[in-house]
C-alpha positions as CSV (number, residue, x, y, z in Angstrom):
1,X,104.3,97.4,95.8
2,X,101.5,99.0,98.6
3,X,99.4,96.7,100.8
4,X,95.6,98.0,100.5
5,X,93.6,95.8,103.1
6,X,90.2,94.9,102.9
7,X,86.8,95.4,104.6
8,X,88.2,95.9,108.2
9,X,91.9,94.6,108.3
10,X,94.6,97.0,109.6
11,X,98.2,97.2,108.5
12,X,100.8,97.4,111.1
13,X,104.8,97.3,111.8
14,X,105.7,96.6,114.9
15,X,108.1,99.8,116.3
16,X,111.7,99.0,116.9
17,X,112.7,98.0,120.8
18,X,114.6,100.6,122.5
19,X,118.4,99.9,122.8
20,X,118.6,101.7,126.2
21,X,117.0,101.4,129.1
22,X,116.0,104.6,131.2
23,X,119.6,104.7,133.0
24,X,121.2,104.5,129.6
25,X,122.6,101.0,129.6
26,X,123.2,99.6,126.3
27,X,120.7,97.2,125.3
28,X,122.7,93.7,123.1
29,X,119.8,92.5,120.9
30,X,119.0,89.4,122.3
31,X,118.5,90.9,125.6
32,X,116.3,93.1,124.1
33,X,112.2,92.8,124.7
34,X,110.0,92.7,121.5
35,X,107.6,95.4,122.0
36,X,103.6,94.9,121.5
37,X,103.4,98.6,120.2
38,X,102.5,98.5,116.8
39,X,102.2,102.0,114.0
40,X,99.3,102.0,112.0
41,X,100.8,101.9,108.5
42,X,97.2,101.8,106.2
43,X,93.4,100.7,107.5
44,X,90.7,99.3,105.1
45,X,87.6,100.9,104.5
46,X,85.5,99.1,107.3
47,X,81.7,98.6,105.4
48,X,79.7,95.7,106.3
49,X,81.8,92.3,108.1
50,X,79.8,88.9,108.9
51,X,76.5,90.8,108.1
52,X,77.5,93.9,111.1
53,X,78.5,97.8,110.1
54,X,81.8,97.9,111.1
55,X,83.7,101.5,111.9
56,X,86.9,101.9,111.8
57,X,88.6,103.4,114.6
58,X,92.2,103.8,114.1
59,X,93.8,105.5,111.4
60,X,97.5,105.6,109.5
61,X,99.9,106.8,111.9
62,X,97.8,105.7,115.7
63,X,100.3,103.6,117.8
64,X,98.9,100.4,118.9
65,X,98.6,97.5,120.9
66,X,97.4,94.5,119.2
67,X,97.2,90.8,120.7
68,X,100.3,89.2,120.8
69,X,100.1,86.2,118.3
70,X,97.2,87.9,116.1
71,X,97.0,88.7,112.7
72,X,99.0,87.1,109.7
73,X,103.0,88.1,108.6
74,X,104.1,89.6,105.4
75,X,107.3,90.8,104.3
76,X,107.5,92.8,101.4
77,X,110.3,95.1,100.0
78,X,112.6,94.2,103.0
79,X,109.9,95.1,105.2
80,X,108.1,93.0,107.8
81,X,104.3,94.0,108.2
82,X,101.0,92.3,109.8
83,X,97.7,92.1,109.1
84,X,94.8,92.1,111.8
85,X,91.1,92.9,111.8
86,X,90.5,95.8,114.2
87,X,88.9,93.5,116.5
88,X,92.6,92.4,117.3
89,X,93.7,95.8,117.9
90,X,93.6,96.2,122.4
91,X,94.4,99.7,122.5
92,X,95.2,102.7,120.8
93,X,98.6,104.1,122.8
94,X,98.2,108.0,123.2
């Protein structure tokens, strides 16, 4: 099953927290930070939103940060995936 959003939502999955940290301790899970850096997994086709042109900026694959508790959950096929309009998006991460 695919996701296709519409007008100017964004797919993303969040990217998996590191399990070190830069000295090369071993992170457990729960002491382990959720990270705001989302991968752009599809983008919709933009067009006209609440009567404005709307462009979309980010494309499949752009690392992201989006706000914190934006957008709306969905799992599907074992994986966990959230939808945001591209107004929720902060930053692209280059």
């Amino acid at each position: 099953m695919n996701l296709k959003p519409l007008a100017d939502r964004v797919v993303i999955k969040r990217v998996e927290a590191e399990e070190k940290t830069k000295s090369g301790i071993i992170l457990t899970s729960a002491a382990q930070e959720k990270p705001e850096i989302y991968e752009v997994i599809v983008v919709g086709p933009g067009g006209m939103v609440d009567g404005k042109e709307v462009k979309m900026e980010v494309k499949a694959g752009d690392k992201v940060i989006a706000g914190k508790y934006s957008g709306t959950e969905v799992k599907l096929d074992g994986e966990e995936y959230t939808i945001v309009r591209q107004a929720d998006i902060l930053a692209v991460v280059e």
